[in-house]
FIGUTOR-206126 format. One record per residue (C-alpha): chain; residue in three letters; x, y, z. Coordinates in nm, 2 decimals. Layout:
BEGIN
<'A'; 'ala'; <X; Y; Z>>,
...
END
This chain:
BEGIN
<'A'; 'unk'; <0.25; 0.96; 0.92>>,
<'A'; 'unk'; <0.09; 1.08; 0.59>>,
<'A'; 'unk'; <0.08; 0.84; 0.31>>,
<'A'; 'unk'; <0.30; 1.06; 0.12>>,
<'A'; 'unk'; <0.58; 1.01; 0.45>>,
<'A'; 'unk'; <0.48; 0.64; 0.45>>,
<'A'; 'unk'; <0.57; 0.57; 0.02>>,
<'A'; 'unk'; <0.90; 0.82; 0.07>>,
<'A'; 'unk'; <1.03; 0.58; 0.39>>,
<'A'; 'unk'; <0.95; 0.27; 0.19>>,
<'A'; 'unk'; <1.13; 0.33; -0.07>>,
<'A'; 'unk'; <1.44; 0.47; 0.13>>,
<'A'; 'unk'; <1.40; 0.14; 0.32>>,
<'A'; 'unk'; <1.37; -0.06; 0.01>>,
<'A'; 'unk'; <1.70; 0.10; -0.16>>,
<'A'; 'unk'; <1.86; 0.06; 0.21>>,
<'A'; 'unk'; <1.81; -0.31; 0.20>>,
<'A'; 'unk'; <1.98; -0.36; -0.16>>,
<'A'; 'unk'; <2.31; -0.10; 0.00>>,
<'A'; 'unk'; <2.38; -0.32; 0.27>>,
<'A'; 'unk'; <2.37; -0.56; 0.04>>,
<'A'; 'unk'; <2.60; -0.39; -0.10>>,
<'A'; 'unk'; <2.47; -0.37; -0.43>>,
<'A'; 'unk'; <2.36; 0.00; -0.53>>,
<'A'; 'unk'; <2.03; -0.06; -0.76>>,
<'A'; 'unk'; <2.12; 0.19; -0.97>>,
<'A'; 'unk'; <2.44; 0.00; -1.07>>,
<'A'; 'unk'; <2.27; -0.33; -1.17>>,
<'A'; 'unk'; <2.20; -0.39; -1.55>>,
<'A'; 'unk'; <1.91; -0.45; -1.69>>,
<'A'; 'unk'; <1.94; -0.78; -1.88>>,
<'A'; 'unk'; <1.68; -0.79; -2.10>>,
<'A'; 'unk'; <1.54; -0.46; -2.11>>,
<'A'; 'unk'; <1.45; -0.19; -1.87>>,
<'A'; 'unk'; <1.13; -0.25; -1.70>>,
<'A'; 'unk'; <0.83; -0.17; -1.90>>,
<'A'; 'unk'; <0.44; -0.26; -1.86>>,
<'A'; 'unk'; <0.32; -0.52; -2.07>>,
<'A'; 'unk'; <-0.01; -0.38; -2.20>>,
<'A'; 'unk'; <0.13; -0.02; -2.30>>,
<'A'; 'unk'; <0.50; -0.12; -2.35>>,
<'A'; 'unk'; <0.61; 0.21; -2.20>>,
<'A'; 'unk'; <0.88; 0.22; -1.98>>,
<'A'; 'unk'; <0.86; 0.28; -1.57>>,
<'A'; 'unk'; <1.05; 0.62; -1.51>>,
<'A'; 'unk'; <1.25; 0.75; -1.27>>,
<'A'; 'unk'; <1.20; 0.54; -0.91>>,
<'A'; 'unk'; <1.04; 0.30; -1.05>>,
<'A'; 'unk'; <1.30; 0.17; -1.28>>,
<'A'; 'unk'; <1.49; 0.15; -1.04>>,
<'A'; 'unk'; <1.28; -0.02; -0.77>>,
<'A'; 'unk'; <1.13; -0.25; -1.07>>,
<'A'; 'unk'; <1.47; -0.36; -1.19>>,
<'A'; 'unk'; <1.53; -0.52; -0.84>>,
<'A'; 'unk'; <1.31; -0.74; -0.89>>,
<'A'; 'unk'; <1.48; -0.86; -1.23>>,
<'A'; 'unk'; <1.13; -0.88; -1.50>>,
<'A'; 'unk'; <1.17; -0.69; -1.81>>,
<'A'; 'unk'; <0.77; -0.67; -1.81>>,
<'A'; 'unk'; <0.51; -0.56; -1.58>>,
<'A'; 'unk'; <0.14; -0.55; -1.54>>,
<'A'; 'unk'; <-0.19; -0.46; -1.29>>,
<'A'; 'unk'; <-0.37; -0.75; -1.16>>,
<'A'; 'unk'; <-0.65; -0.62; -1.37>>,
<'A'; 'unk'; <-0.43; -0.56; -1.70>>,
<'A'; 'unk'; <-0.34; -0.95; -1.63>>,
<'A'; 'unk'; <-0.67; -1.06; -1.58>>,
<'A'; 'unk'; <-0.80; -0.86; -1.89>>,
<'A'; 'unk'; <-0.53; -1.07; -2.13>>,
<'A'; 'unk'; <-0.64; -1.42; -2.02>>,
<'A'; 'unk'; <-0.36; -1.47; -1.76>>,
<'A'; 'unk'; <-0.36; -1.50; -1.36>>,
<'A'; 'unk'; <-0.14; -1.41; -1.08>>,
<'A'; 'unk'; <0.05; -1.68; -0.89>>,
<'A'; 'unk'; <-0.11; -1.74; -0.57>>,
<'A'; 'unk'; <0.13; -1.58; -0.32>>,
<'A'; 'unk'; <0.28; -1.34; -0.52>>,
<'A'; 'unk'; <0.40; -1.02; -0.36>>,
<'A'; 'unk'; <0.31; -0.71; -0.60>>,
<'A'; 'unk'; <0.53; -0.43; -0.62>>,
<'A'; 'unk'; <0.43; -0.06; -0.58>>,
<'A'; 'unk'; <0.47; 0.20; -0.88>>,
<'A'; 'unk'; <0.47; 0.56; -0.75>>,
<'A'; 'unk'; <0.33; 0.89; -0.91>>,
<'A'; 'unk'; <0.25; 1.22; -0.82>>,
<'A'; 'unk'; <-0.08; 1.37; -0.77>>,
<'A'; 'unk'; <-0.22; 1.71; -0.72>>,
<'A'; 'unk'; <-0.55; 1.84; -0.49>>,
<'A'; 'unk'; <-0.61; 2.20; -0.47>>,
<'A'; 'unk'; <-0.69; 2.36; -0.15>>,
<'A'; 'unk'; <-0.82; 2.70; -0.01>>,
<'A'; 'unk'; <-0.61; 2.93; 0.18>>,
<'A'; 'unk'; <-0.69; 3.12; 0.44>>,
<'A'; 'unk'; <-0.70; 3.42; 0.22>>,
<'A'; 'unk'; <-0.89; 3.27; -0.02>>,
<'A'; 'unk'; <-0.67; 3.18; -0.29>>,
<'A'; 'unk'; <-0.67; 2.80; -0.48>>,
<'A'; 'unk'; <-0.30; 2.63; -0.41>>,
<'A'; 'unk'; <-0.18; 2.33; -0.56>>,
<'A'; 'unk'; <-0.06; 2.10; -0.31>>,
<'A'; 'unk'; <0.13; 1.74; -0.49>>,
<'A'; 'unk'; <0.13; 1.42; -0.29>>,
<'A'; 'unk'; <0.23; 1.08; -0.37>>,
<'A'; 'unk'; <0.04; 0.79; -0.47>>,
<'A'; 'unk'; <0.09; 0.46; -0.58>>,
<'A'; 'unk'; <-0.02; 0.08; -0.70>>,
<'A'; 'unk'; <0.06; -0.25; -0.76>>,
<'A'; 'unk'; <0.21; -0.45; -1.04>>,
<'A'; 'unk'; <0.33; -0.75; -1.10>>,
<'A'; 'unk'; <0.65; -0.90; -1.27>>,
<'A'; 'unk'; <0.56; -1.13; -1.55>>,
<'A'; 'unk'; <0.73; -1.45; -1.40>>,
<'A'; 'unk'; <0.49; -1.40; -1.14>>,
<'A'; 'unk'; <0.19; -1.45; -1.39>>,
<'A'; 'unk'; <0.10; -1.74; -1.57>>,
<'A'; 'unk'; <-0.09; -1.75; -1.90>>,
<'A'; 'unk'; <0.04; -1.45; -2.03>>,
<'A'; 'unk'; <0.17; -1.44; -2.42>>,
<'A'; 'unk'; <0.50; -1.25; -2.41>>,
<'A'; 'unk'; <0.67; -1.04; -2.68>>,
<'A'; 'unk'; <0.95; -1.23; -2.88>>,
<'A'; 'unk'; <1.28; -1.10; -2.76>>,
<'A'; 'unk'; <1.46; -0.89; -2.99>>,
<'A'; 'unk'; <1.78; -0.99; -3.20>>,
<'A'; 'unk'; <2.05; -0.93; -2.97>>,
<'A'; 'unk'; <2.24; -0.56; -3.00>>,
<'A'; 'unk'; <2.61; -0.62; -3.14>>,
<'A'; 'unk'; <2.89; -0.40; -2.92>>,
<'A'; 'unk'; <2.92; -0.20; -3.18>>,
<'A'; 'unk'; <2.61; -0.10; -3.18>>,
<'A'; 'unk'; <2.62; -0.01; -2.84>>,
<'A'; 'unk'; <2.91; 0.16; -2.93>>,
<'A'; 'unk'; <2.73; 0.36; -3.18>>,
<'A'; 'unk'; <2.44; 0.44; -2.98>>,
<'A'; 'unk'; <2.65; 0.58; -2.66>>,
<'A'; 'unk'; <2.84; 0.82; -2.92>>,
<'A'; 'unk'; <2.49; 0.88; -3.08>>,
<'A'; 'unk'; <2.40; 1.03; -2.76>>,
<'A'; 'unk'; <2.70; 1.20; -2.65>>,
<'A'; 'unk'; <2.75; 1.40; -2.99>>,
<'A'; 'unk'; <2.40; 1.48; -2.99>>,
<'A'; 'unk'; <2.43; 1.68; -2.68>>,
<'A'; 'unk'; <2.48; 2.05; -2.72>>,
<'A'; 'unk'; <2.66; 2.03; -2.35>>,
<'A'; 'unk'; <3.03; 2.14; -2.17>>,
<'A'; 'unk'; <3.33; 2.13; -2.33>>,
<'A'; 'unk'; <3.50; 1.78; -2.36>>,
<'A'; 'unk'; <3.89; 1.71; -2.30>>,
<'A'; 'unk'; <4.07; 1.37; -2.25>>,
<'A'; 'unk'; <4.38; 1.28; -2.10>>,
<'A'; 'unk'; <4.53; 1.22; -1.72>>,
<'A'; 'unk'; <4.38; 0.96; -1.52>>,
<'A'; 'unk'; <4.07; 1.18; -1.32>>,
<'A'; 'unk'; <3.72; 1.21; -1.46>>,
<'A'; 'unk'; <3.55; 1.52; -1.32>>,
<'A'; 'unk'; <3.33; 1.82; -1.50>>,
<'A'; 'unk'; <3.40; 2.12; -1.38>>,
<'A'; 'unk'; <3.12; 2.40; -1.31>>,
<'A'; 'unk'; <3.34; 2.73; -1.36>>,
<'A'; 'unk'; <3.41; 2.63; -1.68>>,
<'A'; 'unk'; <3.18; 2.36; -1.77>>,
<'A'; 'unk'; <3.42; 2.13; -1.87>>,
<'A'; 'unk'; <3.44; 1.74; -1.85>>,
<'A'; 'unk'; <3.79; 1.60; -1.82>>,
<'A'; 'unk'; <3.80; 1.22; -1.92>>,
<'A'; 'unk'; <4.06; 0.93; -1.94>>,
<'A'; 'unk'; <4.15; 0.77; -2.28>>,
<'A'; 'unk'; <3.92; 0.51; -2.35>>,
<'A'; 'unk'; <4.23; 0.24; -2.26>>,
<'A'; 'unk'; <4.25; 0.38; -1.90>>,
<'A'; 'unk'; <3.92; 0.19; -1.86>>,
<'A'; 'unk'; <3.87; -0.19; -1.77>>,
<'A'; 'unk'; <3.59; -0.21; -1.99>>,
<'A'; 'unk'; <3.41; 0.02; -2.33>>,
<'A'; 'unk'; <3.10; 0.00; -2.10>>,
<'A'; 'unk'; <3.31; 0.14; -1.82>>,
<'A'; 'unk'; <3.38; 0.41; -2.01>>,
<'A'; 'unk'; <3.07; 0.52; -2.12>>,
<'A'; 'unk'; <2.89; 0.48; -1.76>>,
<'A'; 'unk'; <3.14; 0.75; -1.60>>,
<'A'; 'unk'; <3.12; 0.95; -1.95>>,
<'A'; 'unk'; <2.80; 0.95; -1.89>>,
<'A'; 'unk'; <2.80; 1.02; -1.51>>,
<'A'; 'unk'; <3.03; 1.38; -1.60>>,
<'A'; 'unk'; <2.79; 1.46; -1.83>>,
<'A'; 'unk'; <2.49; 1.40; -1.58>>,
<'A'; 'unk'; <2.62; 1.61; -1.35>>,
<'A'; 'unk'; <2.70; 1.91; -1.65>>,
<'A'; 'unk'; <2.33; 1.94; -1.67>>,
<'A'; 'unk'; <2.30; 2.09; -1.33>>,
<'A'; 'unk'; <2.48; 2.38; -1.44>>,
<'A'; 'unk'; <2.32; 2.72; -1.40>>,
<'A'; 'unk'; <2.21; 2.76; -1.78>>,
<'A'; 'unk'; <2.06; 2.42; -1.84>>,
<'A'; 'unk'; <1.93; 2.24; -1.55>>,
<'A'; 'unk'; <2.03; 2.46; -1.27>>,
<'A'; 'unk'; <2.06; 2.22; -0.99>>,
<'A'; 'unk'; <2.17; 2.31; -0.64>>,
<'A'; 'unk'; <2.43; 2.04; -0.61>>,
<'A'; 'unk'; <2.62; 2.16; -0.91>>,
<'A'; 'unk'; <2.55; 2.57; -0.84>>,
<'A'; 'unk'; <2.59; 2.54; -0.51>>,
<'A'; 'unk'; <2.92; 2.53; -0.28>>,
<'A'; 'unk'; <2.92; 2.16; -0.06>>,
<'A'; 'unk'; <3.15; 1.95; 0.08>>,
<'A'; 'unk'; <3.22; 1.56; 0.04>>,
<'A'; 'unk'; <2.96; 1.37; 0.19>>,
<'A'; 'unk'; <2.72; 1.64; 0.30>>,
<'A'; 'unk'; <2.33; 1.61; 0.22>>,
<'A'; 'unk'; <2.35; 1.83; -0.13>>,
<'A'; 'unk'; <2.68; 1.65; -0.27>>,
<'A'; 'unk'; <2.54; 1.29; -0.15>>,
<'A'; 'unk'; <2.20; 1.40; -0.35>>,
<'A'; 'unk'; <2.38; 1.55; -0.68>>,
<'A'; 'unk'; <2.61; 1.22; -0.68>>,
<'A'; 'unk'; <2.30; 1.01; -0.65>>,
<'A'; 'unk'; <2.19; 1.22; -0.96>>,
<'A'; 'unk'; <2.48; 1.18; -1.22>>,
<'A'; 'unk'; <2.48; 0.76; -1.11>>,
<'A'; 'unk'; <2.11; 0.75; -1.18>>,
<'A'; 'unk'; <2.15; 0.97; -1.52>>,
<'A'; 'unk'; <2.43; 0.70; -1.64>>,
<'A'; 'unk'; <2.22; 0.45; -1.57>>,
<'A'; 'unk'; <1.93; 0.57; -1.75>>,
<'A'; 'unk'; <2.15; 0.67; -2.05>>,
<'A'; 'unk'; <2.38; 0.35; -2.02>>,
<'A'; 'unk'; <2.01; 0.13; -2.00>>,
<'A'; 'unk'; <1.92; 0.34; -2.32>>,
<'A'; 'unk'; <2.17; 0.21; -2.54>>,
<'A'; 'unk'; <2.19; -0.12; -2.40>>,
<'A'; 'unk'; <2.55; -0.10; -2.27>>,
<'A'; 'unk'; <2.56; -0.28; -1.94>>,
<'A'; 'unk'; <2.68; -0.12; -1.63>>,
<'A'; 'unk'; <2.98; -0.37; -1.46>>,
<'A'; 'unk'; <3.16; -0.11; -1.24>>,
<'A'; 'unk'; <3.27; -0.24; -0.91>>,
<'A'; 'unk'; <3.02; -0.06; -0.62>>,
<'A'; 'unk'; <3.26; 0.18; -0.41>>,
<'A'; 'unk'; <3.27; 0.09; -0.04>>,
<'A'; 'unk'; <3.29; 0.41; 0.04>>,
<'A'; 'unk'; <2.99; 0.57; -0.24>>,
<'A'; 'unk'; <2.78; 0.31; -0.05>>,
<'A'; 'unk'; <2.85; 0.39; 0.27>>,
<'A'; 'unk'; <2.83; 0.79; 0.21>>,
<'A'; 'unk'; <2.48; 0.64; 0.05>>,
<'A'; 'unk'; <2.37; 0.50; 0.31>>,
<'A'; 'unk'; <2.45; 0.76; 0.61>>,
<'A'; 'unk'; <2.24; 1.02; 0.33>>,
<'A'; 'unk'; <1.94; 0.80; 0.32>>,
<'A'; 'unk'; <1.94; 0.71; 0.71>>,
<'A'; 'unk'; <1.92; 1.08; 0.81>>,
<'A'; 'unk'; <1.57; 1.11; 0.90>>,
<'A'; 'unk'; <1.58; 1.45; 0.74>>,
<'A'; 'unk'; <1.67; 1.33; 0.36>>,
<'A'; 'unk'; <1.38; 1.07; 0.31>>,
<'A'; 'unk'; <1.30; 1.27; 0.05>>,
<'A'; 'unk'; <1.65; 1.23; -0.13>>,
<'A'; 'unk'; <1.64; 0.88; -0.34>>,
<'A'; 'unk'; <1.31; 0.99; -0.54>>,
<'A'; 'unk'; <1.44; 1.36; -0.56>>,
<'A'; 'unk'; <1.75; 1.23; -0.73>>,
<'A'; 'unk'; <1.58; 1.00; -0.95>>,
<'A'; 'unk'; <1.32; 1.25; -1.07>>,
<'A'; 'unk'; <1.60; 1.44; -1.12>>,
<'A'; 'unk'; <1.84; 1.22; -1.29>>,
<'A'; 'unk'; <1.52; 1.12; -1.52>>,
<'A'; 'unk'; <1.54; 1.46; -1.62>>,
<'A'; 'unk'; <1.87; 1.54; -1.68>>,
<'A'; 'unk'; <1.84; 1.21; -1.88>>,
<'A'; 'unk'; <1.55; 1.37; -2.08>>,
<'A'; 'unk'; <1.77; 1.67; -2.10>>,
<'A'; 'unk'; <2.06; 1.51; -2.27>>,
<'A'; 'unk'; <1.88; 1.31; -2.49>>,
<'A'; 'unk'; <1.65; 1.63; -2.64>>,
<'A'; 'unk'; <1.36; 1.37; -2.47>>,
<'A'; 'unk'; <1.04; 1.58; -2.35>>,
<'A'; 'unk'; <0.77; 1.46; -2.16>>,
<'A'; 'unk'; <0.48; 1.59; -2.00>>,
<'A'; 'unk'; <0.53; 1.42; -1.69>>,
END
């Protein structure tokens, strides 16, 4: 097994462990902040946010980049692994340079796992309103499908990409509301003229590899979104999402899925949010 095989089957393991928990990862909030490393203050992305956020520290750091600002590492402490891509170039057989990607990865460590460390003061706390504000912020500023609410269904519909939505009072909670608003929208950016992601374009049936992936997609991109303006996430986990979940993720042949989907829901995120990045 390739390191590459070994980081993608750690992580499926990893996200397995938290489903038959039955917690989806993607579905807890992120009290405090969403991870971010200490030193640079910029936010882990896609995977990692979600694998970081397990753990439950707002702010992470190397052993070095603790070391470096005066601080140690509890003795015993378990690092956890941040993953990114990296590229080598090899020859073919006729000649020509190819790109090949492959994973990589390294440690950090949560800050309650450090000691003599000088942390940043916490923010005043955001109001609901604000929250509030900053969900519509985001929704209005996407150029996306057509919105209508009413009926009891949320769904967006490729053929004419349209979201349906219920009123805000079908919904338990404002914070509800938003996530699955923000879920429809996720999955809009698969559509052939923005995103153009197979799970959207393509035809699949309920629980097969491609809609298990693209549903994996729109949960991550509401959580990304919901994280972004600070409106936590407290919908119920679906027995049956989790299940379909995890009979996705133990088919040998989709190890690949969880960090396709959450590179992919980090861009759709992007995507709504006019966000680019070079990465």
């Amino acid at each position: 097994m390739t390191l590459t095989d070994q980081i993608y089957s750690d992580v499926t393991d990893k996200i397995l462990k938290e489903l038959e928990s039955g917690t989806a990862p993607w579905r807890k909030t992120w009290s405090g902040g969403a991870p971010k490393n200490l030193v640079s203050g910029k936010n882990y992305r896609g995977i990692n946010a979600f694998l970081l956020a397990i753990q439950g520290d707002e702010y992470f750091l190397t052993y070095k980049q603790c070391q470096e600002l005066g601080g140690k590492v509890k003795a015993g402490s378990k690092g956890s692994r941040v993953i990114y891509w990296n590229t080598v170039e090899r020859e073919t057989d006729a000649g020509e340079l190819k790109t090949i990607p492959f994973l990589k990865y390294y440690t950090v460590f949560g800050a309650s796992q450090c000691e003599g460390l000088t942390l940043p003061e916490r923010g005043a706390k955001v109001s609901d309103e604000e929250k509030i504000e900053a969900a519509e912020t985001i929704i209005k500023g996407y150029f996306g499908p057509s919105v209508s609410f009413g009926g009891d269904r949320a769904f967006y519909r490729p053929s004419t990409d349209s979201v349906q939505m219920p009123e805000k009072t079908s919904f338990d909670s404002i914070g509800d509301f938003y996530t699955v608003f923000f879920h429809e929208l996720g999955h809009s950016t698969g559509h052939e003229r923005r995103l153009n992601r197979e799970g959207v374009t393509a035809v699949h049936n309920f629980g097969d590899a491609i809609y298990s992936k693209e549903e994996l997609v729109a949960e991550m991109t509401a959580a990304f979104l919901a994280g972004k303006c600070g409106i936590e996430n407290t919908m119920k986990n679906s027995a049956s999402y989790i299940d379909g979940w995890m009979r996705a993720l133990k088919d040998s042949k989709n190890s690949k899925l969880v960090i396709q989907a959450a590179a992919q829901a980090q861009k759709a995120a992007d995507f709504i949010l006019g966000t680019k990045f070079e990465d």
